[in-house]
LODRENLO-855044 format. One record per residue (C-alpha): residue in one letter; x, y, z. Coordinates in steps of 0.02 Angstrom, whole numbers, padded with zeros to 5 digits, always signed. Layout:
BEGIN
AXYZ...
This chain:
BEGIN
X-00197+00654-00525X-00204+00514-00388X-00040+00443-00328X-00060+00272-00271X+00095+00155-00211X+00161+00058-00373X+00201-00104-00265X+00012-00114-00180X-00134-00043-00207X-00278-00055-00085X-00445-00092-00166X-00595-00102-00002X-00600-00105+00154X-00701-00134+00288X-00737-00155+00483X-00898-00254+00463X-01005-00374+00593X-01066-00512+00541X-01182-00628+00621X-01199-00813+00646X-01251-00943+00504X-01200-00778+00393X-01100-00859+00242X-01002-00805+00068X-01010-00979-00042X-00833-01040-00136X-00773-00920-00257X-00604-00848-00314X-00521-00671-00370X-00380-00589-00472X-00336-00487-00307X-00282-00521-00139X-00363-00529+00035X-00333-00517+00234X-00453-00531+00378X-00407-00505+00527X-00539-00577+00670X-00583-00450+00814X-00719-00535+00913X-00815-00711+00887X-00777-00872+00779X-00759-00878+00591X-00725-01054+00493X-00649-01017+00331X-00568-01144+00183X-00432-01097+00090X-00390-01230-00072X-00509-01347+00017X-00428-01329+00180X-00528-01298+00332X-00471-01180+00481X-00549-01099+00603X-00525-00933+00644X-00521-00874+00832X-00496-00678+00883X-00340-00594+00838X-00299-00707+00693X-00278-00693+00512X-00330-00757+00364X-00212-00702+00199X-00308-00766+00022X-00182-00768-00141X-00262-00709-00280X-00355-00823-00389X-00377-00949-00235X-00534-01054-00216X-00596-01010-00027X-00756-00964+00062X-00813-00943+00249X-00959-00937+00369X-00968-00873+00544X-00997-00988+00717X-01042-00824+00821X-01077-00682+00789X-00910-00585+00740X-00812-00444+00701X-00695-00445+00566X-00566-00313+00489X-00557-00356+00287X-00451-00270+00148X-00419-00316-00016X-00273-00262-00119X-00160-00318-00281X+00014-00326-00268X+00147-00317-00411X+00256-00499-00436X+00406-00433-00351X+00320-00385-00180X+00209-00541-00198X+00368-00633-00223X+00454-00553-00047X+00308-00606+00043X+00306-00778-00005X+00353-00871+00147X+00171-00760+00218X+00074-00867+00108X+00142-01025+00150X+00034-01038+00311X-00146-00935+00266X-00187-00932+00450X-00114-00883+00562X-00091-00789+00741X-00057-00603+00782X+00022-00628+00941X+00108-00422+00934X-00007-00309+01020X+00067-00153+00920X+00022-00240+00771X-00178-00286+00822X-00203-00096+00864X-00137-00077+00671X-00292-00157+00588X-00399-00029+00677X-00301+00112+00647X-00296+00077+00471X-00498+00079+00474X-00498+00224+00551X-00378+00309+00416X-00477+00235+00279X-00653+00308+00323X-00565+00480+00357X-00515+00446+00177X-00697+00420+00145X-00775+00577+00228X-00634+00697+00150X-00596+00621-00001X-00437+00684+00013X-00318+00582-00120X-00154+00591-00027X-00215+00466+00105X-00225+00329-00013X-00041+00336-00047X-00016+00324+00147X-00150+00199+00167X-00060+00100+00023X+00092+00117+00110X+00033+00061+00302X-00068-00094+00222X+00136-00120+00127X+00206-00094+00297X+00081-00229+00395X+00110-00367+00270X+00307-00318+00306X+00289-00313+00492X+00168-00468+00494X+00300-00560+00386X+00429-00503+00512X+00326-00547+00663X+00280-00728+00592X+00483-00777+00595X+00472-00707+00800X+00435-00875+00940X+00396-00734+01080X+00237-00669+01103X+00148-00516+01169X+00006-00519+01271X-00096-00345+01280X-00253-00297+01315X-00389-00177+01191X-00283-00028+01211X-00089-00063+01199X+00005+00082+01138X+00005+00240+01265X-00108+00370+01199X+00009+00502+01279X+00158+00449+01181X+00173+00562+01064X+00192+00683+01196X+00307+00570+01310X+00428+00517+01178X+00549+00407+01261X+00536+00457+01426X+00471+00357+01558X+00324+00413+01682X+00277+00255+01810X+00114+00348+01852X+00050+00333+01702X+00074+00160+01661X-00006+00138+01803X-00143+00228+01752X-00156+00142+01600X-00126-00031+01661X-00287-00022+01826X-00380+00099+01717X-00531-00006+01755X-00515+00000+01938X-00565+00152+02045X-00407+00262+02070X-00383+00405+02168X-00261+00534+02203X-00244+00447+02384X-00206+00279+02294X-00055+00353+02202X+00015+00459+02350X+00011+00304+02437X+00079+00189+02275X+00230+00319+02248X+00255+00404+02358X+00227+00587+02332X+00121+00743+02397X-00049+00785+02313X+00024+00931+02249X+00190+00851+02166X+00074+00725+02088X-00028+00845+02000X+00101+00952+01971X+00202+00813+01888X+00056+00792+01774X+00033+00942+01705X+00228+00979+01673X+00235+00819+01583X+00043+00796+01511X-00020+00961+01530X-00166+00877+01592X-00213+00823+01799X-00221+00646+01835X-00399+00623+01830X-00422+00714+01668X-00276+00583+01601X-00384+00447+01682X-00526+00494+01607X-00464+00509+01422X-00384+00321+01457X-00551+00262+01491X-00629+00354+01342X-00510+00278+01237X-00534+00096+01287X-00736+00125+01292X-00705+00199+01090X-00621+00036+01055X-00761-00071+01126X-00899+00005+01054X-00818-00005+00886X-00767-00185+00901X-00897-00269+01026X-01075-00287+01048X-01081-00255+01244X-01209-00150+01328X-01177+00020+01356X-01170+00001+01545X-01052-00162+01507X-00934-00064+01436X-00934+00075+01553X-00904-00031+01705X-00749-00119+01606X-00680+00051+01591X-00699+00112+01773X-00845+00225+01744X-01034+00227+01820X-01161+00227+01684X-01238+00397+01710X-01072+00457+01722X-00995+00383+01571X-01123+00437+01465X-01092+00610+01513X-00879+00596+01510X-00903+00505+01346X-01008+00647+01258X-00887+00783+01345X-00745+00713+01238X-00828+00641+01088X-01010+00754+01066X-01096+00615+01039X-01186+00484+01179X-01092+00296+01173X-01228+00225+01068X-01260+00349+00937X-01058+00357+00905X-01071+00151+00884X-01204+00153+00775X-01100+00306+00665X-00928+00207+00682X-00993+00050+00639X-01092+00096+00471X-00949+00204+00429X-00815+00060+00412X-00946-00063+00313X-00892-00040+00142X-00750+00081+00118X-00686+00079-00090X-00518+00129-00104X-00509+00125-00311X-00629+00176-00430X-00598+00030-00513X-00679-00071-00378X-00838-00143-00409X-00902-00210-00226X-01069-00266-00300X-00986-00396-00412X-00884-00469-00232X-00948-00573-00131
């Protein structure tokens, strides 16, 4: 038996590219659909309105609305599609008032991928109990992105905005590594943070490893690994682009990056990218009848 939420149900997903002049011609459907734009410039109609979509914003389709859309650049797009039941659809009215619209909370942009990332795990196990929580997270985003759309603050943030080490941190605070995570790009040494904070080479490291297990390079590194992960998933830049954005040498990344992930920068993007493509999420799902 497969338990699936009974307020959503998530039918496909994917983390496709998509390149310039590509288009999908007016049509409509019984079920509902987000897109979220990672990199380039999509312009989409919704009910014979025109928009254009820019990177981090959204696009929410009702079901059985007229729309279609075709791509300026080449782009990046995160796309689900999922039914609701009336009362749900009902709560989130006020998110369909305005289709488009901005994602201007950082926590919430890391969402979109994580909820990729779950869904092709889903994929590769086939394990049935993460549909329920992928049900659930996509219920939670439309919640949070209903919440978010009543804020008037915003949140800038960068690829990477949630500390990787939090989990481990909890709430306690640790300047050194938001440093670390903030100039990750830059060349840091252990001089540079004696010199920042303060402290001996030896109550630096051993601050690290009582509170990350971990010295502060090795913490550096898996920063940079993690913003590299997140480029080569979501951008096309060169492999020695994105290891110079991240603080690393070429040579060297490609060596760090296979230490942590067994698997050289460009053969992971290639595997990461075809992974996310199509992802169905009910059997029910026909993705050669959608456009």
């Amino acid at each position: 038996m497969i338990l699936r939420d009974n307020q959503l149900v998530t039918l496909w997903m994917s983390g496709k590219g998509y390149s310039k002049d590509f288009k999908v011609k007016q049509h409509r459907h019984d079920f509902y659909q987000l897109q979220y734009l990672i990199t380039g410039e999509e312009n989409i109609s919704i009910n014979q309105q025109k928009y254009i979509l820019k990177p981090n914003n959204i696009a929410l389709m009702d079901s059985n609305v007229y729309h279609e859309y075709s791509f300026n650049k080449n782009a990046k797009l995160i796309d689900i599609k999922f039914n609701l039941d009336n009362e749900l659809r009902h709560f989130l009215s006020n998110l369909f008032l305005k289709p488009v619209f901005p994602v201007n909370d950082a926590f919430l942009r890391n969402s979109f991928s994580q909820l990729v990332e779950q869904a092709v795990n889903y994929q590769t196990s086939e394990n049935s109990e993460l549909l329920l929580d992928l049900d659930t997270q996509v219920k939670l985003l439309l919640l949070q992105l209903l919440h978010s759309s009543r804020k008037t603050t915003t949140v800038s943030g960068n690829s990477m905005n949630t500390s990787i080490f939090s989990e481990i941190l909890q709430d306690d605070s640790f300047p050194m590594l938001d440093f670390l995570e903030q100039n990750y790009d830059q060349q840091i040494t252990l001089d540079d943070l004696m010199e920042k904070f303060h402290y001996s080479k030896g109550q630096i490291i051993k601050m690290f490893s009582d509170t990350l297990h971990q010295t502060p390079m090795q913490v550096l590194q898996k920063i940079r690994i993690e913003h590299s992960i997140y480029l080569l998933k979501n951008t096309n830049y060169s492999i020695g682009k994105i290891a110079n954005m991240v603080g690393f040498s070429d040579n060297y990344f490609t060596k760090i990056f296979f230490k942590y992930e067994h698997q050289v920068p460009n053969k992971y993007r290639i595997t990461a990218k075809k992974a996310s493509e199509d992802i169905i999420l009910n059997r029910s799902f026909d993705i050669a009848t959608q456009p």
